[in-house]
C-alpha positions as CSV (number, residue, x, y, z in Angstrom):
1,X,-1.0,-0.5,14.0
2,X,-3.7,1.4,16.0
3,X,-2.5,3.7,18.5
4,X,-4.4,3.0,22.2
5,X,-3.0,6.0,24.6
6,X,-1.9,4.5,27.8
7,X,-4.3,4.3,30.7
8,X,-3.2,2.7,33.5
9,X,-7.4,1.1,34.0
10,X,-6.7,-0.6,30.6
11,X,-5.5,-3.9,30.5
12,X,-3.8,-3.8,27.1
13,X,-2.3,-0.5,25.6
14,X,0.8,0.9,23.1
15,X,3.5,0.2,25.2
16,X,5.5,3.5,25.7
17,X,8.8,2.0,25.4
18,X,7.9,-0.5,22.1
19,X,5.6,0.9,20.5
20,X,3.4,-2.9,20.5
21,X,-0.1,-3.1,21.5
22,X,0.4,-5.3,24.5
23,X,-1.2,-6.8,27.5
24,X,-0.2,-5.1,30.6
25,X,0.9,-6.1,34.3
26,X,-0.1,-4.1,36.8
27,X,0.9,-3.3,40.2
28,X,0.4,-0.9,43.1
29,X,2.8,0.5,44.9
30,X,3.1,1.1,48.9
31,X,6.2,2.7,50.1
32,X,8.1,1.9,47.4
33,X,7.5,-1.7,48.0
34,X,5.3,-3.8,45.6
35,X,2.7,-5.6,47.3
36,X,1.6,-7.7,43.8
37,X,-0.4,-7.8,40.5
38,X,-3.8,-6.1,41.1
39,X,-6.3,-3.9,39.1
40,X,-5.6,-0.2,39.5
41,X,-7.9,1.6,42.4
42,X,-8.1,5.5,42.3
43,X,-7.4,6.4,45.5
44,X,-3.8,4.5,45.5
45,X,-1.1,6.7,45.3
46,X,1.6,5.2,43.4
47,X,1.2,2.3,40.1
48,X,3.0,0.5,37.6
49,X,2.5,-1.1,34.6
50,X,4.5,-3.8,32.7
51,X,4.5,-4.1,29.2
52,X,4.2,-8.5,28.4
53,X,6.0,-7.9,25.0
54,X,9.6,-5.6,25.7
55,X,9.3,-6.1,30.0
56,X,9.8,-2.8,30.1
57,X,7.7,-0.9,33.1
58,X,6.3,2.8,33.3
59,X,5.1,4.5,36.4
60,X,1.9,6.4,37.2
61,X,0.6,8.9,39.8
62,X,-2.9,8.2,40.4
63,X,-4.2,8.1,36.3
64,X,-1.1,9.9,34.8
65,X,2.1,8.3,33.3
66,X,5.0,9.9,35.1
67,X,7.7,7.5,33.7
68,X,8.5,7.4,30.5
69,X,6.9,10.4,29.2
70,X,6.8,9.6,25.2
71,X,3.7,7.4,26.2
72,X,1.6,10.5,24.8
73,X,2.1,9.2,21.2
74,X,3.0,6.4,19.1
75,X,6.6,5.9,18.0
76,X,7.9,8.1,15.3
77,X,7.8,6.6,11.7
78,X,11.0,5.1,10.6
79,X,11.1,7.3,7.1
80,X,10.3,10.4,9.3
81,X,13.1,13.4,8.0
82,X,15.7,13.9,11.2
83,X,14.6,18.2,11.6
84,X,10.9,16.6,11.9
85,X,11.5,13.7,14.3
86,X,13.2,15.7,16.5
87,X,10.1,18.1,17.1
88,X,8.0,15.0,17.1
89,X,10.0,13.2,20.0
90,X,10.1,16.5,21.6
91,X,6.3,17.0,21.6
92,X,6.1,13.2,22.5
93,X,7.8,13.4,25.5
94,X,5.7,16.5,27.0
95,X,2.6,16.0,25.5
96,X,1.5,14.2,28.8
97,X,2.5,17.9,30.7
98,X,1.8,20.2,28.3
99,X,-0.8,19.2,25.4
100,X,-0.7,23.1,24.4
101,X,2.9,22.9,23.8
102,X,3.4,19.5,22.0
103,X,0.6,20.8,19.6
104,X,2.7,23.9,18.5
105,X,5.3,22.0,18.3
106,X,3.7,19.5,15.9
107,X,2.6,22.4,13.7
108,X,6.5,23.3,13.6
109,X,7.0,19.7,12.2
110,X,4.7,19.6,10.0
111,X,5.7,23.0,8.8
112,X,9.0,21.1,8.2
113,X,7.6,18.4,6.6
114,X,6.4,20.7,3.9
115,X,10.0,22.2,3.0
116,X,11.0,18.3,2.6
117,X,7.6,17.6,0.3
118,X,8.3,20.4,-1.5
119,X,6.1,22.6,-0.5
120,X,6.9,26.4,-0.9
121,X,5.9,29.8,0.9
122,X,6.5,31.9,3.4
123,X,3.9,30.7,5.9
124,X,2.7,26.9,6.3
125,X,-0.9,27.4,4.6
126,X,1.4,28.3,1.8
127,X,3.3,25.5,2.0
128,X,0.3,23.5,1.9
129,X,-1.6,25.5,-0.7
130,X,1.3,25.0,-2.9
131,X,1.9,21.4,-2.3
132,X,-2.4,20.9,-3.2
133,X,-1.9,22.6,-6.2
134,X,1.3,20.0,-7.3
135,X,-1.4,17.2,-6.8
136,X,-1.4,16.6,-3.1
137,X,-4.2,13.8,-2.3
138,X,-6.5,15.0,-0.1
139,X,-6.5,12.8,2.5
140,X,-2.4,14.2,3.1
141,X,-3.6,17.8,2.8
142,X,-6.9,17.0,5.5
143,X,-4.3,16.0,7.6
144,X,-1.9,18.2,7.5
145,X,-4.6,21.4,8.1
146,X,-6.1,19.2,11.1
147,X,-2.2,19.5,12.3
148,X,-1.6,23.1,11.3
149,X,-5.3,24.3,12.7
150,X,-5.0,22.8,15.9
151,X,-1.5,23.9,16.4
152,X,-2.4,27.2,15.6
153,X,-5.2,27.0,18.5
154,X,-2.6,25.9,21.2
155,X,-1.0,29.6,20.5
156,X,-4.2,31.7,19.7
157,X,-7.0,30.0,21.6
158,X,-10.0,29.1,19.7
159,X,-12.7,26.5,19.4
160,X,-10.6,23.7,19.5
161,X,-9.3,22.0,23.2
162,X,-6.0,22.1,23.2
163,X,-5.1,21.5,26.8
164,X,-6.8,18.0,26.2
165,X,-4.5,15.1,26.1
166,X,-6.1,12.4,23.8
167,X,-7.0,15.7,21.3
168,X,-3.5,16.3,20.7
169,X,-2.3,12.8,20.6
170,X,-3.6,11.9,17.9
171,X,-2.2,14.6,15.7
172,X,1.1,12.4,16.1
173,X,-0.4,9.8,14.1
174,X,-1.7,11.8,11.3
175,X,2.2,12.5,11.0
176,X,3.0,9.3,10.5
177,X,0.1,8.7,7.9
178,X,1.3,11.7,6.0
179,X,4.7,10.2,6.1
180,X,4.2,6.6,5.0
181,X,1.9,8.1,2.1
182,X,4.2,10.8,0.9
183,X,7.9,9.2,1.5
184,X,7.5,5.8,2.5
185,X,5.0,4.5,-0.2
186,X,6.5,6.3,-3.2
187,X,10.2,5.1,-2.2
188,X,8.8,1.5,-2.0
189,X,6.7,1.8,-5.3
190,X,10.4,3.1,-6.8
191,X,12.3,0.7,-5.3
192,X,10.1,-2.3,-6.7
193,X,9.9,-0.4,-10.6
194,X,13.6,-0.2,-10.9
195,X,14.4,-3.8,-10.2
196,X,11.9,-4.8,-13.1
197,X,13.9,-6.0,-16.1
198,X,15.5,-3.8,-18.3
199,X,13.7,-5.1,-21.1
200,X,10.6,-4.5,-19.5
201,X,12.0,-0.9,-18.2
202,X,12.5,0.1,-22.2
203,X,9.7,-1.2,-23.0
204,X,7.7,0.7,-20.6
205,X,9.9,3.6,-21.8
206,X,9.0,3.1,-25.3
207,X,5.4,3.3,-24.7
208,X,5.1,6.5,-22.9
209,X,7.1,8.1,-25.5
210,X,4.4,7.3,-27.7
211,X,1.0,8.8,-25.5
């Protein structure tokens, strides 16, 4: 599903809390007290907006989510390894505050992503080298070097804008691309080979032995 960053003028965004593209309810706030559903103006102070599909509600200071702060990025993949989910969370939840920081910390997870692919070296462009020259597809290798270059900008400034919020958010989902193409895809492919018949498995055997 396509990942809309959450802004508070849009009426339908990826709900921070579910992760589902969803219509939003939107109020101003007054003193703590809600005077009603209304289109965001600018110079209000306080907002909220209500996600139609979990109910859930985040909060906003003028154009910026202050509540929750994972909005920055869509939810981590399911198949995501534990070590690299939590530095993706982790950059999720401060992206919003810190787009430097949740960049060098998505070049940490990607760095750990490579360890789990297979992927071996002393530095990440290594890691990745190594992992191209296993058979990587290049679409997984683009990505992770769009990952790895940027995050290496956060820490050495270059020509890339790291302090920009929608740059860095959508590293997050080229993580979760590399992760349904490299863990999630293959352990589906396997899963649906080995319950073939056994006949069929031999004969598959058979052949192979033969080329």
């Amino acid at each position: 599903m396509t990942f809309i960053l959450p802004d508070i003028e849009l009426d339908a965004f990826t709900c921070p809390e579910c992760g589902i593209y969803a219509q939003q309810v939107k109020y101003s706030c007054d003193s703590h007290v809600f005077n009603g559903p209304h289109y965001y103006i600018k110079d209000q102070w306080l907002a909220s907006s209500t996600c139609k599909y979990c109910n859930k509600t985040a909060f906003w200071i003028y154009n910026k989510m202050i509540y929750p702060h994972k909005g920055s990025a869509p939810l981590a993949h399911q198949d995501m390894p534990n070590d690299v989910k939590a530095d993706y969370e982790e950059a999720a939840y401060i992206c919003s505050m810190s787009p430097r920081s949740a960049a060098a910390l998505l070049r940490l997870a990607i760095e750990k992503l490579c360890n789990h692919l297979g992927g071996t070296g002393n530095k990440i462009n290594d890691k990745i080298g190594s992992l191209v020259k296993k058979g990587l597809p290049v679409m997984v290798q683009q990505s992770l070097d769009v990952v790895r270059v940027t995050g290496n900008n956060a820490v050495h400034p270059g020509q890339i804008d790291t302090d920009s919020q929608e740059n860095v958010s959508s590293l997050f989902g080229l993580i979760n691309i590399i992760v349904e193409v490299m863990i999630t895809n293959p352990k589906l492919i396997q899963s649906l080979y080995d319950n073939l018949p056994v006949g069929s498995l031999k004969g598959i055997a058979t052949r192979d032995k033969k080329n």
